[in-house]
C-alpha positions in Angstrom: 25.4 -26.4 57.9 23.5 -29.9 57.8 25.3 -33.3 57.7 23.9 -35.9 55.1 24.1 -39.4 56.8 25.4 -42.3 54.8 25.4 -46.6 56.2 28.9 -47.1 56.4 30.4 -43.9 55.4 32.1 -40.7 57.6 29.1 -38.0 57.5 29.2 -35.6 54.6 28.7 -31.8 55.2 26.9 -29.9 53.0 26.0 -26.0 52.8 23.3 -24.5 51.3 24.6 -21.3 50.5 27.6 -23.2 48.9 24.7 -25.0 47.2 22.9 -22.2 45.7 26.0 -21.0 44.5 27.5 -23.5 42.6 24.1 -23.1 40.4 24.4 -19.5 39.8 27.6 -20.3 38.5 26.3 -23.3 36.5 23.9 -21.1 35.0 26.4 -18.5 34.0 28.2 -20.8 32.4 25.5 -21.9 30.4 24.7 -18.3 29.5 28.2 -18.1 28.1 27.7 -21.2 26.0 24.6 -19.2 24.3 25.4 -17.5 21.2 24.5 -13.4 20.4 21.0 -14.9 19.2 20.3 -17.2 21.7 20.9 -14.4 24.9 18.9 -11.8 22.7 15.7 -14.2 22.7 16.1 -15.5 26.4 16.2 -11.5 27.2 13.2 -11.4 25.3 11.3 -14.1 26.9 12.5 -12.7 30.5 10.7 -9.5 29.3 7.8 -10.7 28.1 7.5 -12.8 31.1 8.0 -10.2 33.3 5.8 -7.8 32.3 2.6 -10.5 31.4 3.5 -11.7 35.5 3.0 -7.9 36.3 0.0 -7.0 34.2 -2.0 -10.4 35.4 -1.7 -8.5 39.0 -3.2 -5.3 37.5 -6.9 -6.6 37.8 -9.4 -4.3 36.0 -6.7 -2.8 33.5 -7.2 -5.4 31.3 -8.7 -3.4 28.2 -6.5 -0.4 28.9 -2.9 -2.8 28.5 -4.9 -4.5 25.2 -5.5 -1.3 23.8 -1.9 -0.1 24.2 -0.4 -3.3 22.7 -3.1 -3.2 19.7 -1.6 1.1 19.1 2.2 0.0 19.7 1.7 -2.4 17.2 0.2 0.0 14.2 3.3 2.4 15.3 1.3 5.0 17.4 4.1 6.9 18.5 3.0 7.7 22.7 2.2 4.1 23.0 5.7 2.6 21.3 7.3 4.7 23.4 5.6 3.8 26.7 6.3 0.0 26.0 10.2 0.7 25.1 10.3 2.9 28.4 9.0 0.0 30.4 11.8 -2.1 28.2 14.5 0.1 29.2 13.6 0.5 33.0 13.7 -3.1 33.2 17.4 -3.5 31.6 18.6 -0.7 33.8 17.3 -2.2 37.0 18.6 -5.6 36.1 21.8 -4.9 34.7 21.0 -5.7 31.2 21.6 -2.7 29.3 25.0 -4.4 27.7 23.8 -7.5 26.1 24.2 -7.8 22.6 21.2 -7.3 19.7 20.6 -8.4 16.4 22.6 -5.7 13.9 18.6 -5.2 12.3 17.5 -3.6 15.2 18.6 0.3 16.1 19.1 -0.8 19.7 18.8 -3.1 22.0 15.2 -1.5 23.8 14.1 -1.4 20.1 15.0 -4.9 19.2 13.4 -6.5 22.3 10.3 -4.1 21.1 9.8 -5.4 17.6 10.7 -9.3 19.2 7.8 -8.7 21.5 5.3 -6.4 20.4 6.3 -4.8 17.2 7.0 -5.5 13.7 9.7 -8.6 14.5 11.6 -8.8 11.3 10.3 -6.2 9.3 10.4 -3.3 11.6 13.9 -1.9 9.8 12.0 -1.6 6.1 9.9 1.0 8.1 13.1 3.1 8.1 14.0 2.5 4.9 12.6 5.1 2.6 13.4 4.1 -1.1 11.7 0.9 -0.6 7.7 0.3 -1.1 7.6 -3.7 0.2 8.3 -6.1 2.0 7.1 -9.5 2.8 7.3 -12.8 4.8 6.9 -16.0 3.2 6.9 -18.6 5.5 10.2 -17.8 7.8 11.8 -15.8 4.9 11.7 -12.0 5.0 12.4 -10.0 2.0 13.2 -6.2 1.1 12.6 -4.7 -2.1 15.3 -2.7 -2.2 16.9 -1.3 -5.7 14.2 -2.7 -7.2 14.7 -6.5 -6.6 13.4 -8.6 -3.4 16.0 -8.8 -1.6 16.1 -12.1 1.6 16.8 -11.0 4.7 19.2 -12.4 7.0 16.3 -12.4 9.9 13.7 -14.9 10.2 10.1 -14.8 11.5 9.0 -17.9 13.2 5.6 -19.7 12.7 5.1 -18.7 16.5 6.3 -15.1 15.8 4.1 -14.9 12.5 0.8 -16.1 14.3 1.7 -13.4 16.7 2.0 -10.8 14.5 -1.3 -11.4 12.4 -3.1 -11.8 16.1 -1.7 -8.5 17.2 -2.5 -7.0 13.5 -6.0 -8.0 13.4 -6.7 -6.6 16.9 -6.9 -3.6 14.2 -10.2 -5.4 12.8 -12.3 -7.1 15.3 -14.9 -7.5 12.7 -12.6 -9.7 10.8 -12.2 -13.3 12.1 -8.8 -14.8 12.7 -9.4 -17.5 10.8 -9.9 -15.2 7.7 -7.5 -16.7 4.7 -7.2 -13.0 3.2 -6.9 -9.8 5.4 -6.2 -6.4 4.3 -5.1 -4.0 7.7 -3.5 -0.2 7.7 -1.5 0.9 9.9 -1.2 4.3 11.7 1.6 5.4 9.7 0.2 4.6 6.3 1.7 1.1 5.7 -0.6 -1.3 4.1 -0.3 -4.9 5.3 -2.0 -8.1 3.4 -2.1 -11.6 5.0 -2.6 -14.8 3.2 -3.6 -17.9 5.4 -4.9 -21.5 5.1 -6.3 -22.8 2.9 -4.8 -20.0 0.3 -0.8 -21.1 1.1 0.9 -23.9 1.4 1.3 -25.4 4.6 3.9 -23.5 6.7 4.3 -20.8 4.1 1.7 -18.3 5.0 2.5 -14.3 3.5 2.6 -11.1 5.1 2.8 -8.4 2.3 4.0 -4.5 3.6 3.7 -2.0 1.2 3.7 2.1 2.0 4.1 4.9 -0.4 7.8 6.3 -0.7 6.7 9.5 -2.7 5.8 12.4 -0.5 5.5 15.2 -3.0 2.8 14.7 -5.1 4.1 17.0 -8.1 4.6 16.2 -12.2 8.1 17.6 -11.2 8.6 14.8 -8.6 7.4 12.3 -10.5 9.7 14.0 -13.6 12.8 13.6 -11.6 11.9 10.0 -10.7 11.8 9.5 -14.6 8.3 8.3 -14.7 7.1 10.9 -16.9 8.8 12.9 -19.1 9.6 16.4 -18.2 8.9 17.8 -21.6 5.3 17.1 -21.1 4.5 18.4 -17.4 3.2 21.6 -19.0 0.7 19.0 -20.9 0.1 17.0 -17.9 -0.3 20.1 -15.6 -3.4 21.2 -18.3 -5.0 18.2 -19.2 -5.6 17.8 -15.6 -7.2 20.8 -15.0 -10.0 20.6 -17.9 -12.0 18.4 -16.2 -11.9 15.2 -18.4 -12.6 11.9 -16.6 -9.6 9.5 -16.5 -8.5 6.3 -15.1 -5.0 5.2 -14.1 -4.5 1.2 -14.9 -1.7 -0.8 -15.1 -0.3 -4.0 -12.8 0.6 -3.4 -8.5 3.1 -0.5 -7.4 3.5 1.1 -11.3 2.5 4.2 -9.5 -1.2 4.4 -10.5 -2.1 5.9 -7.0 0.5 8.3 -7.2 -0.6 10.0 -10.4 -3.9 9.4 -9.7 -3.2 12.2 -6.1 -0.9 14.3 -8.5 -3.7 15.0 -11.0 -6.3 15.3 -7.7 -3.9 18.1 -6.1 -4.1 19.8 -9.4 -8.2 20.1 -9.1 -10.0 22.7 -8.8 -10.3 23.1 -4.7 -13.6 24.3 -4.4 -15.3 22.0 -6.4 -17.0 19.1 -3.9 -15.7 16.0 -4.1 -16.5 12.2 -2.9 -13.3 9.5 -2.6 -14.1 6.2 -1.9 -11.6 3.6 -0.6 -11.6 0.3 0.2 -8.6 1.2 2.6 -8.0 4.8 3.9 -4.9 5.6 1.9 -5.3 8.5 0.0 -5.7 11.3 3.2 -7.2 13.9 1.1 -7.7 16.0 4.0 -4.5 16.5 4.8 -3.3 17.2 1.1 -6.2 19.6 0.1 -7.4 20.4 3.8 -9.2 23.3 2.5 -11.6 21.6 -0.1 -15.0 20.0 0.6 -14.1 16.2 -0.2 -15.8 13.7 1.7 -13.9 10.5 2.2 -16.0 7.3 2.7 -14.6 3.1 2.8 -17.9 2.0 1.0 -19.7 1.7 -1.4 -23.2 3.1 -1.0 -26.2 3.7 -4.0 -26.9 6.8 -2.0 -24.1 8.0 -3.6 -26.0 8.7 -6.9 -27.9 11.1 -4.7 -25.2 12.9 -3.3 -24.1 16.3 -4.3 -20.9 15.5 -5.1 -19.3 17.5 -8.1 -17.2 14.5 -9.0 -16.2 11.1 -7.2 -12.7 10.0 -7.4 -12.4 5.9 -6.8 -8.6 5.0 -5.0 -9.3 1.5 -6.5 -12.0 0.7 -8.9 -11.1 -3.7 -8.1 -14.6 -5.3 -8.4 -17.6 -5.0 -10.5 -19.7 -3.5 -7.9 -17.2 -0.7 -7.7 -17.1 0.0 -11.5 -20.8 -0.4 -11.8 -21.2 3.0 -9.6 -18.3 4.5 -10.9 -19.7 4.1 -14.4 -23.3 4.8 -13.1 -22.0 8.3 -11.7 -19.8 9.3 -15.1 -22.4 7.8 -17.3 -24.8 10.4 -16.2 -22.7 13.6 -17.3 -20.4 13.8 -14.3 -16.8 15.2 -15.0 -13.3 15.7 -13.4 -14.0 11.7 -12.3 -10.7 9.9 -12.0 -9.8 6.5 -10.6 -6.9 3.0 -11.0 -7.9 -0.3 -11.8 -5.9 -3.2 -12.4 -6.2 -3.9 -16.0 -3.0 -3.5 -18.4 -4.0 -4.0 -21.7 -6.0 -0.3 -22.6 -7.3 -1.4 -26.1 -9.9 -3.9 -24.4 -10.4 -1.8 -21.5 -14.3 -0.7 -22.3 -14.8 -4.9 -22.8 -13.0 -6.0 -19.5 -14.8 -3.2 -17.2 -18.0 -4.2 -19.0 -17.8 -7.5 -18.4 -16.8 -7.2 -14.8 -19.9 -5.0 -14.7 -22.4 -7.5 -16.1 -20.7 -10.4 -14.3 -21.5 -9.0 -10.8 -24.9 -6.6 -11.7 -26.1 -8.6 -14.8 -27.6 -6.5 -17.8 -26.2 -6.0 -21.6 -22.7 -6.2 -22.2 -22.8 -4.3 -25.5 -25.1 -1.5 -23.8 -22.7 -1.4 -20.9 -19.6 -1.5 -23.2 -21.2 1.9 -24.6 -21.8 3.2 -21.4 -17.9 2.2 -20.3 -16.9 4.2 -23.3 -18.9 6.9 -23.0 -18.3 7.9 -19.1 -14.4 8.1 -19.3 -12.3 10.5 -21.9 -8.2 9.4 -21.0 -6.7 6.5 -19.2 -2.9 6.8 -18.3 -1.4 3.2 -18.6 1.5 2.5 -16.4 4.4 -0.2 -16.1 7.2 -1.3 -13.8 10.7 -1.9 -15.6 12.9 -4.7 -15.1 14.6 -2.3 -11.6 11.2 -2.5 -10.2 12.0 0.5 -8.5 11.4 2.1 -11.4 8.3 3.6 -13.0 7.1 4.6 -16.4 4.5 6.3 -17.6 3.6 3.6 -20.4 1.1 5.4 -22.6 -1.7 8.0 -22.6 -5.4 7.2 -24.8 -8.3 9.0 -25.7 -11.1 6.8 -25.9 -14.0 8.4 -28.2 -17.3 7.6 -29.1 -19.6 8.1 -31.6 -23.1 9.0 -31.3 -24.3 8.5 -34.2 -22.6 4.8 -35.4 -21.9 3.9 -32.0 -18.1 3.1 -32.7 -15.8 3.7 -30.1 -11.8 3.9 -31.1 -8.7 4.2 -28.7 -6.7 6.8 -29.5 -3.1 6.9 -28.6 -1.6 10.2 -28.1 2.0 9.5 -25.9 3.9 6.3 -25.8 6.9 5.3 -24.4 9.7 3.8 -25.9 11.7 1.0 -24.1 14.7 1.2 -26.4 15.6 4.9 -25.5 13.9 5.3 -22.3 12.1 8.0 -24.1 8.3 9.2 -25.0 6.7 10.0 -28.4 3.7 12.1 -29.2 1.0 12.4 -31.7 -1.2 15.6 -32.1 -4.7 14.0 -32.1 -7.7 15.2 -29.9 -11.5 14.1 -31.0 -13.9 17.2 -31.1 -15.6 15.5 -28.5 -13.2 16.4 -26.1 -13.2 19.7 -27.6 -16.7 20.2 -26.8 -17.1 18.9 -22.9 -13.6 21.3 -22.5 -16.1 24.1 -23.5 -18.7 23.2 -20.4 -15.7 22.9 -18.2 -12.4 24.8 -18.3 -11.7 25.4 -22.3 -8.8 28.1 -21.0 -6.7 24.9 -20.0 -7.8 22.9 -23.0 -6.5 25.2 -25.2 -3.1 25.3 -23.3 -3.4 21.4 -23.5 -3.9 21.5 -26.9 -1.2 23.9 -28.1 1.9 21.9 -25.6 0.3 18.5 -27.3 1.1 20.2 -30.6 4.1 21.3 -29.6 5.2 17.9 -28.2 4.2 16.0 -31.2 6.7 18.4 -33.5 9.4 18.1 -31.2 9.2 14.4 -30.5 6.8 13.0 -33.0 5.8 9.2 -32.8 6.7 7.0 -35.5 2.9 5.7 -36.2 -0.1 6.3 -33.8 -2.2 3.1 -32.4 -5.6 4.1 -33.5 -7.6 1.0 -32.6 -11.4 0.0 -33.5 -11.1 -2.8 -30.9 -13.3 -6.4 -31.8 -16.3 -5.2 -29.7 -17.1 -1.9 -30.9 -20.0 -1.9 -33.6 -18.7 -2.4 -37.0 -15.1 -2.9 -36.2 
């Protein structure tokens, strides 16, 4: 006991333990005042604080704690886990284990996770399996779920977000923080894309999350999802066998990628092949494990020397890209296939040319002819208003002739909006007819004769046969 001495007044007595008491119970009290939320993010801070005090004391283990948090972060499953059994441990031995979580979260260990090392926000689209985005906008979090972006109830901070991009980019040490446009993949196949200053608006900078929902990379899959029609799998399944070059185009998540590893699974597996990425998302090696494809993220002229059978190109987005692309078909090489993100097909030889000249300078009209010349089909597809939703929009034959030097764009399958339907016309150029011949003519002529038969059974009311503006004479 000590006595507190006041002029004038009988001496007060005062105990410390008495003291220390009355402020545990002040602070309860103020802990009951706190809402769900608010006792969710002081647990949080108490466990971030906790372990950061512990790991300062752990001299020398520096890299080994920076490396776990930088693999927790892109979801590698050993190091999640060691974080969340360091979470739990620390609930269990502070009585803890009770306190209430955001609904978001599959737990309470898993919440305080994602609030301090994980995903925040967005780490329950992970789970979701139908949906192929997400993003943060500012403090807004959206789910694309049955097609629409849907807002979240949770909300990132600006804090959180600068967190989360730090912890991202410890993926990319050659990429500066202060890069306005970053393009990351994470362990599980999740691409992420972050926009910064001077790009957004002040306060609003983006995190985009997309990952592919479509595991089975079959025309019967992608049948059943309605993006093709089923009538014309026996088709499909052909044409991608002969060898023909063919591009995939139309605007983000129509599926392009998707069709473009359908039609690769159907190759022939001992042919050698050479994908190139800009981000490691196609894993070839696990789909045809068996097949000599080498996978590369550049682009390299030493290519043009490799021995290679084909190249296939996960995203043909620049001119440099399409410049070796074209080199490579131009020169005679087949089974070539790649996307690109042009819609309109009938000036597709023009905008790849000009894309071309733009970035490697030369003659547009040569290069057009060159464009034309390297690739046979492209498959053209769209999103519908459930963006959900896929459709193949349209397949083409491009052709060109030798001897005027015209090229025309054939089209051989469209699809019609009104129905939800597909329409065929029986039209192949004896060009085709001829490289079939050096290649696999077996499948051609099964290709031909299920073309035939589709055009019978479902015959298009009038083919687009175009002589677009830039080909000679047109």
């Amino acid at each position: 006991m000590n006595t507190k001495l006041v002029k004038g007044k009988k001496p007060e007595e005062f105990y410390i333990d008495s003291y220390l008491s009355s402020i545990k119970e002040d602070k309860a009290e103020s802990r009951r005042n706190l809402s769900k939320e608010e006792l969710f993010i002081e647990l949080c801070r108490s466990v971030q604080s906790h372990f950061e005090n512990m790991w300062k004391l752990s001299e020398g283990q520096e890299a080994k704690i920076l490396e776990r948090q930088t693999k927790a972060i892109i979801g590698i499953p050993d190091h999640v886990n060691y974080f969340k059994d360091l979470i739990r441990k620390y609930l269990e031995d502070n009585a803890k284990t009770g306190l209430p979580y955001p609904r978001w979260y599959k737990s309470l260990v898993d919440g305080i996770f994602h609030e301090v090392w994980g995903l925040a926000g967005i780490s329950a689209w992970m789970d979701i399996a139908e949906s192929s985005s997400a993003k943060i906008i500012g403090e807004r979090i959206y789910y694309l779920i049955d097609g629409k972006m849907t807002l979240q109830e949770q909300r990132i901070s600006p804090k959180r977000f600068g967190a989360l991009k730090k912890a991202l980019l410890l993926l990319t040490p050659e990429i500066p923080q202060s890069s306005s446009n970053i393009e990351v993949l994470m362990h599980s196949g999740e691409r992420v894309t972050i926009y910064s200053s001077p790009l957004t608006k002040p306060g609003q900078d983006i995190m985009v999350f997309r990952k592919y929902v479509v595991f089975n990379y079959t025309l019967e899959e992608q049948a059943r999802r309605g993006t093709i029609p089923k009538e014309a799998i026996g088709m499909l399944k052909s044409l991608a066998k002969v060898g023909f070059n063919i591009l995939f185009c139309g605007a983000v998540r129509t599926a392009k990628t998707t069709m473009l590893t359908t039609f690769q699974l159907l190759e022939d597996p001992n042919l050698e092949g050479v994908l190139i990425e800009s981000n490691a998302e196609i894993p070839l090696h696990e789909l045809m494990p068996n097949s000599p494809i080498m996978q590369l993220v550049c682009i390299t002229k030493k290519l043009m020397r490799s021995d290679g059978d084909y190249i296939i190109c996960g995203e043909a987005r620049d001119g440099n890209m399409l410049s070796l692309l074209v080199e490579i078909a131009n020169r005679g090489t087949r089974h070539c296939k790649s996307t690109i993100h042009l819609t309109d097909v009938f000036d597709l030889p023009y905008d790849m040319a000009n894309m071309i000249v733009n970035k490697k300078g030369g003659s547009l009209d040569h290069t057009i002819i060159k464009v034309a010349k390297s690739f046979h089909y492209v498959f053209s597809f769209i999103q519908l208003a459930d963006r959900s939703k896929k459709r193949l929009k349209g397949i083409y034959e491009i052709r060109y002739d030798h001897l005027s030097h015209k090229i025309s764009i054939h089209e051989i399958c469209r699809y019609e909006p009104d129905s939800d339907s597909w329409s065929f016309t029986f039209d192949i150029g004896r060009d085709k007819e001829n490289i079939a011949r050096e290649e696999n003519y077996k499948e051609f002529l099964l290709y031909k004769k299920e073309l035939k038969i589709l055009a019978e059974k479902f015959p298009a009311k009038k083919q687009a046969v175009i002589k677009p503006f830039y080909s000679r004479g047109a």
